[in-house]
MARPATI-41774 format. One record per residue (C-alpha): x, y, z; residue in one letter. Coordinates in Angstrom, 1 decimal. Layout:
BEGIN
X	Y	Z	a
...
This chain:
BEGIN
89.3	129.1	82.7	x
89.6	125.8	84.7	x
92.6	124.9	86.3	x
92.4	121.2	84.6	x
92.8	123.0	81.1	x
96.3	123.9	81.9	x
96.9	120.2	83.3	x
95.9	119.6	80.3	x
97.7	121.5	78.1	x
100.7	120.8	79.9	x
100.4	116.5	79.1	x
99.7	117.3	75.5	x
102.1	120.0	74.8	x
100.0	122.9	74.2	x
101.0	126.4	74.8	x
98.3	128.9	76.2	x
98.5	132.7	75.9	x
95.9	133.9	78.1	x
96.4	135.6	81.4	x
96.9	133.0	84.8	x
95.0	134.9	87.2	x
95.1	134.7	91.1	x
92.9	132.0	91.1	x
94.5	129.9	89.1	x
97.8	130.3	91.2	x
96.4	129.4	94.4	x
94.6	126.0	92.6	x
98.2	125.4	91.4	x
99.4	126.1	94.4	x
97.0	123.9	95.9	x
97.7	121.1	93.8	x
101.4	120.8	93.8	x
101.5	121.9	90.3	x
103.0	125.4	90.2	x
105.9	124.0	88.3	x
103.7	123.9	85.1	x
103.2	127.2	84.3	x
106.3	128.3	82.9	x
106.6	125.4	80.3	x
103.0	125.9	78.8	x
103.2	129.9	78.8	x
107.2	130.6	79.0	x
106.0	133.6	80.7	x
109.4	134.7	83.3	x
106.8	135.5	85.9	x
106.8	131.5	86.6	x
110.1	130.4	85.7	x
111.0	131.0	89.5	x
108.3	128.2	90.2	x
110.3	126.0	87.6	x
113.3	126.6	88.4	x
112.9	125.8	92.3	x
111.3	122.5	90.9	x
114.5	121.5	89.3	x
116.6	122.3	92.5	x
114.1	120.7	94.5	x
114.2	117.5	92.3	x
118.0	117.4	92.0	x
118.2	117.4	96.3	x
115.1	114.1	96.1	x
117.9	112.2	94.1	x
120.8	113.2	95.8	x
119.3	111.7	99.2	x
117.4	109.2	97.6	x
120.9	108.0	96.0	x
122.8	108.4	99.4	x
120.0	106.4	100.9	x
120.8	103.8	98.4	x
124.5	103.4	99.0	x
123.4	103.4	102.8	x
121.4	100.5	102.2	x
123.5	99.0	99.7	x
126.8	99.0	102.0	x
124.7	97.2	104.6	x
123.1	94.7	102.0	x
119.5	96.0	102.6	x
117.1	94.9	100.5	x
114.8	98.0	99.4	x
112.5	99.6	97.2	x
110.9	103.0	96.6	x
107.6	103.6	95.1	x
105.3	106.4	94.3	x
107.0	110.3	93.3	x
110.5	108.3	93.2	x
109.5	106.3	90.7	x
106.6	107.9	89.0	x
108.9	111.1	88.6	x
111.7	109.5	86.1	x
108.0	108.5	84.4	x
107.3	112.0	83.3	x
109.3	114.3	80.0	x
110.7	116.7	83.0	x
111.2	115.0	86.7	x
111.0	118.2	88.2	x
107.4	119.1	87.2	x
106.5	116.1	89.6	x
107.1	117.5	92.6	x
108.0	115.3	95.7	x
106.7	115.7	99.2	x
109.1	113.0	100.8	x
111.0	109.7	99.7	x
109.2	106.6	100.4	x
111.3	103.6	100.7	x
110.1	100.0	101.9	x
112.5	97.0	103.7	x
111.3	93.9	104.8	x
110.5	93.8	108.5	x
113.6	91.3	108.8	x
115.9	94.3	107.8	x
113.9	97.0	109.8	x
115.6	97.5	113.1	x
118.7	97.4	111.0	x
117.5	99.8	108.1	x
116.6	102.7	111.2	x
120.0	102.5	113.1	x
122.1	102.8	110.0	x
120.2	105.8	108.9	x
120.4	106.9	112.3	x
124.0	106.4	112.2	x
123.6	108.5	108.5	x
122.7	111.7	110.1	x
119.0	110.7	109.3	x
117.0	112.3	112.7	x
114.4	110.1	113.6	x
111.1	112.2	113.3	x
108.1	111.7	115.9	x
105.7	109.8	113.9	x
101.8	109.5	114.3	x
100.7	106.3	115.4	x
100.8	104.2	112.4	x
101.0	101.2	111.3	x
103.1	101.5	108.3	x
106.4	103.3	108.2	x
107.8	105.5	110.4	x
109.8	108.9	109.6	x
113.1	110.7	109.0	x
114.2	114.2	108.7	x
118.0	114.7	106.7	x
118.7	117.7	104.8	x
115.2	119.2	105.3	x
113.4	116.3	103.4	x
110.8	113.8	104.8	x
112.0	110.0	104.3	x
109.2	107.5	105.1	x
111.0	104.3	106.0	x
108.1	101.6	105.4	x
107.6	98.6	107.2	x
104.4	97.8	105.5	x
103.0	99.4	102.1	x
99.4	99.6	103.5	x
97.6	100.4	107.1	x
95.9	97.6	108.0	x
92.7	99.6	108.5	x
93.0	100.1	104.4	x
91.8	96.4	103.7	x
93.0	92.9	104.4	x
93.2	91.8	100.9	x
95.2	94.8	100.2	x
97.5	94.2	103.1	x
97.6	90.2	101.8	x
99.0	91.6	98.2	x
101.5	93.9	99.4	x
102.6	91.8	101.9	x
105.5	91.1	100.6	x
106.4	93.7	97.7	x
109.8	91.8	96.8	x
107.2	89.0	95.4	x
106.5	91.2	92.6	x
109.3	93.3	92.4	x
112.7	92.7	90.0	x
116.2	93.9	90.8	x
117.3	97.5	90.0	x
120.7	97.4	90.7	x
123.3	95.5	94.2	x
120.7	96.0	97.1	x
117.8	98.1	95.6	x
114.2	96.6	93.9	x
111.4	97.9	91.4	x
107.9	96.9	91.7	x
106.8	95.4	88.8	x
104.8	97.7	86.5	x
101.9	96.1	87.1	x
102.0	96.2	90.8	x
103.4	99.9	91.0	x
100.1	100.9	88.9	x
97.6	99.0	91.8	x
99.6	100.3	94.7	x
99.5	103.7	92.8	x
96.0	103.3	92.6	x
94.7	101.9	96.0	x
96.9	105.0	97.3	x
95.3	107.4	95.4	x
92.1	105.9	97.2	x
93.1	106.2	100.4	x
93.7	109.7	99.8	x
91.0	110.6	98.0	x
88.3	110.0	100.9	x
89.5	112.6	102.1	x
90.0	114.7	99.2	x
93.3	114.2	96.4	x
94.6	116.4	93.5	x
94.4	116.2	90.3	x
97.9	115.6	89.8	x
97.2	111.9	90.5	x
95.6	111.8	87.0	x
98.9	113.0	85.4	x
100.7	110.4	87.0	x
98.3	107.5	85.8	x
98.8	108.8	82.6	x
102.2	108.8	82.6	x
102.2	105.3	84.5	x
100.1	103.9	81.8	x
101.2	105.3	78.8	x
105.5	104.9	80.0	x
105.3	101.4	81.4	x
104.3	98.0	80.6	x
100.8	96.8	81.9	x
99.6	93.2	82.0	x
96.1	94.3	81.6	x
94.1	90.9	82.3	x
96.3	91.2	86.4	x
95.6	94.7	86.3	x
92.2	93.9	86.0	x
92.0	90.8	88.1	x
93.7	92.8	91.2	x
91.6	95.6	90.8	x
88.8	93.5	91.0	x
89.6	91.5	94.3	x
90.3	95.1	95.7	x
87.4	96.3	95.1	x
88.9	99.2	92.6	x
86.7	98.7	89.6	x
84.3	101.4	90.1	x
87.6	104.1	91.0	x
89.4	102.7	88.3	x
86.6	103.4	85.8	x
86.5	106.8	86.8	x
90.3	107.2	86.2	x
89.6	106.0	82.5	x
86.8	108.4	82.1	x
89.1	111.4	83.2	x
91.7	110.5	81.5	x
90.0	110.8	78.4	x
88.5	113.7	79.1	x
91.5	115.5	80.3	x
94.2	114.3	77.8	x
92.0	112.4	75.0	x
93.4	109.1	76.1	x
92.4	105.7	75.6	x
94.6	103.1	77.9	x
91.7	100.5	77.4	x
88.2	100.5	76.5	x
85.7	101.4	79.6	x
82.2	102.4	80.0	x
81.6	105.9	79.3	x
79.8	108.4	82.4	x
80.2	111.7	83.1	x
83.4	112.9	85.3	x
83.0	116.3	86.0	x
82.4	115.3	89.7	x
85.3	113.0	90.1	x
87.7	116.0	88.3	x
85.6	118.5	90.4	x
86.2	117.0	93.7	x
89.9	116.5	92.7	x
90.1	120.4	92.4	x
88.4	121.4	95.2	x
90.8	119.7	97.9	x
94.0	120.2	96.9	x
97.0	117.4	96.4	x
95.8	115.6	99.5	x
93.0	117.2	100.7	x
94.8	119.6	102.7	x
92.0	122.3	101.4	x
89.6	120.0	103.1	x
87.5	122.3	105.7	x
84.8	119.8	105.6	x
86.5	116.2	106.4	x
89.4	114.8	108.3	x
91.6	112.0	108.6	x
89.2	110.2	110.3	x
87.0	109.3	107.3	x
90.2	108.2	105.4	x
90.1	104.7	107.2	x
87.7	102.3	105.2	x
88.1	99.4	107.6	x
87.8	100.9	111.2	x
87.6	97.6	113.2	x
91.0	96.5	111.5	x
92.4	99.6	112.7	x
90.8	99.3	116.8	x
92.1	95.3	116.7	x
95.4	96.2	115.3	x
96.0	99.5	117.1	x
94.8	98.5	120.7	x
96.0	94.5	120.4	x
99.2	95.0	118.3	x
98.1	92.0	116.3	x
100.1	93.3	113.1	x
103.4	91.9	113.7	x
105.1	94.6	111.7	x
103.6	97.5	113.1	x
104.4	95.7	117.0	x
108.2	95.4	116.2	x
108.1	99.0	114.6	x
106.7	100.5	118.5	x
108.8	97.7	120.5	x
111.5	96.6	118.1	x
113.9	94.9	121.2	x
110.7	92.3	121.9	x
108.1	93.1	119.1	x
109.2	89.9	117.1	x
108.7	87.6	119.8	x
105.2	86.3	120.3	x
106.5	85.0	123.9	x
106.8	89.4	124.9	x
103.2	89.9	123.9	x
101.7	90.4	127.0	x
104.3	93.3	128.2	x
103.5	95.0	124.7	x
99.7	94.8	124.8	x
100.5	96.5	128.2	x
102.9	99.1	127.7	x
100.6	100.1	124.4	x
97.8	100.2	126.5	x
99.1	102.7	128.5	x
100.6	104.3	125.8	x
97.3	104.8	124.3	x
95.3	105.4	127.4	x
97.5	108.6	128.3	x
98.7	109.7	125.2	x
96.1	108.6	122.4	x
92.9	107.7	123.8	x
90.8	110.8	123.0	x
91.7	110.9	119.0	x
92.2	107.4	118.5	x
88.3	106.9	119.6	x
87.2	109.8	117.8	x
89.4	108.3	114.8	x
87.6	104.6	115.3	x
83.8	105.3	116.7	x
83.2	108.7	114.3	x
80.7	108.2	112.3	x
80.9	108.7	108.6	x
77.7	110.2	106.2	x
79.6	110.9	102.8	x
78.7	106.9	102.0	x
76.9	108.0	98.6	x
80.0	110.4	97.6	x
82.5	107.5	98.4	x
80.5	105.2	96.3	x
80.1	107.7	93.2	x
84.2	108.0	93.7	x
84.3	104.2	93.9	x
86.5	104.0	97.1	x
């Protein structure tokens, strides 16, 4: 029995009667997707799994609402995307399980957005060199406070369209956003892509069903930012496994065989953290974005994010490039070459993927 014929059974309903073995728990395991198996066998071996889901959702909205009065109180304009938004998408929330609570604010509110939660009880995490959010701890749950949506080693036409999300976004409620359907499915998408060079999970193809079958898609920009992002070929392979997994048909697309693409999903895990074979270093698609940016701090957002007294001004520059210099000399130097000069011979797979 493979593991994607309880993902399946699970998206259409079905209830199975045969026997989940040890193997099958560790792939749900691995996948993030051990809250499934009570619902399509109501067997009270798994309702524990189930029933820490729903507590486990319930404390993701508790924080992501006091994050939202936080911000609100201090008129921060914000936004959330992926599992808190793709969750309310599915019949139960608490099957999609959350890892953390991404939430985005322009870079004008940043500095602000970071002391107040601060001020919140939120304990600033130490963060990885990166060049797109940085983290929080409160309550035992991982808040990703964005300052971009994208690294800008993932693509400068991806960083151009989420460059400013509030573009495409519509008002939720006082201080908080939505990104428009549309938008949420590409961001959704180009994340999943990210992820999957290194290896994603099969949940991803649950939520882009729910995405696409719960929300409304302007198909014609779907298709025209999936095309300047170079997604067409990933994108395809989505449709393909979509049908194949849950016999559905969000638009017409040219038929292949998936068993790779679903195969590779199971093998690695939610986010390739089964992956003995890669590491982060082949997630990057555009390396020389990431040495220019990284070394001569030439994204503006992710300057004022390391040096947020003088980041903004371009007048500081010079002291930045050489504190960060240092920084990386004495601190980074050995992984941040390996990350940039490693060189990457899974070109064929990442083609067949279409990332």
């Amino acid at each position: 029995m493979d593991f994607s014929n309880l993902v399946s059974a699970y998206v259409l309903g079905r209830h199975i009667d045969y026997e989940i073995n040890n193997d099958l728990l560790r792939v749900a395991k691995e996948q993030a997707l051990l809250t499934i198996l009570f619902p399509i066998t109501s067997n009270n071996l798994y309702k524990k799994y189930y029933i820490s889901g729903t507590v486990l959702d319930e404390r993701f909205n508790n924080l992501k609402n006091t994050i939202t009065k936080i911000f609100d109180e201090n008129c921060i304009k914000h936004l959330y995307v992926k599992g808190a938004l793709i969750s309310k998408l599915y019949p139960d929330s608490a099957i999609r399980t959350r890892g953390d609570i991404d939430v985005y604010v322009s870079l004008s509110d940043f500095n602000k957005a970071k002391k107040v939660l601060v001020d919140n009880g939120f304990a600033l995490e130490p963060t990885e060199d990166c060049a797109h959010h940085i983290c929080f701890k409160k309550d035992s749950i991982e808040v990703e406070l964005h300052f971009n949506l994208f690294d800008p080693g993932d693509g400068k036409k991806l960083c151009e369209i989420f460059n400013n999300p509030f573009d495409y976004s519509q008002n939720v409620s006082n201080m908080e956003y939505k990104l428009q359907d549309t938008y949420h499915l590409v961001f959704a998408i180009a994340h999943f892509a990210r992820h999957l060079r290194v290896g994603a999970g099969i949940r991803y193809m649950m939520d882009f069903y729910y995405m696409m079958n719960n929300t409304v898609i302007d198909k014609d920009l779907l298709h025209v930012l999936l095309k300047e992002l170079n997604l067409e070929v990933l994108y395809n392979n989505i449709l393909n496994a979509l049908d194949v997994l849950f016999d559905y048909q969000f638009e017409d697309f040219k038929k292949k065989d998936i068993k790779f693409f679903i195969d590779y999903m199971l093998k690695y895990g939610i986010h390739g953290h089964n992956n003995n074979d890669l590491n982060y270093t082949s997630a990057r698609k555009n390396k020389f974005n990431i040495f220019i940016a990284r070394v001569f701090l030439t994204n503006r957002a992710y300057r004022v994010s390391c040096y947020p007294k003088i980041g903004k001004h371009l007048i500081f520059w010079p002291i930045c490039f050489i504190r960060h210099t240092f920084y990386l000399v004495f601190n980074k130097l050995p992984k941040f070459f390996i990350l940039v000069f490693k060189r990457n011979n899974r070109g064929k797979l990442y083609k067949d993927l279409g990332v």
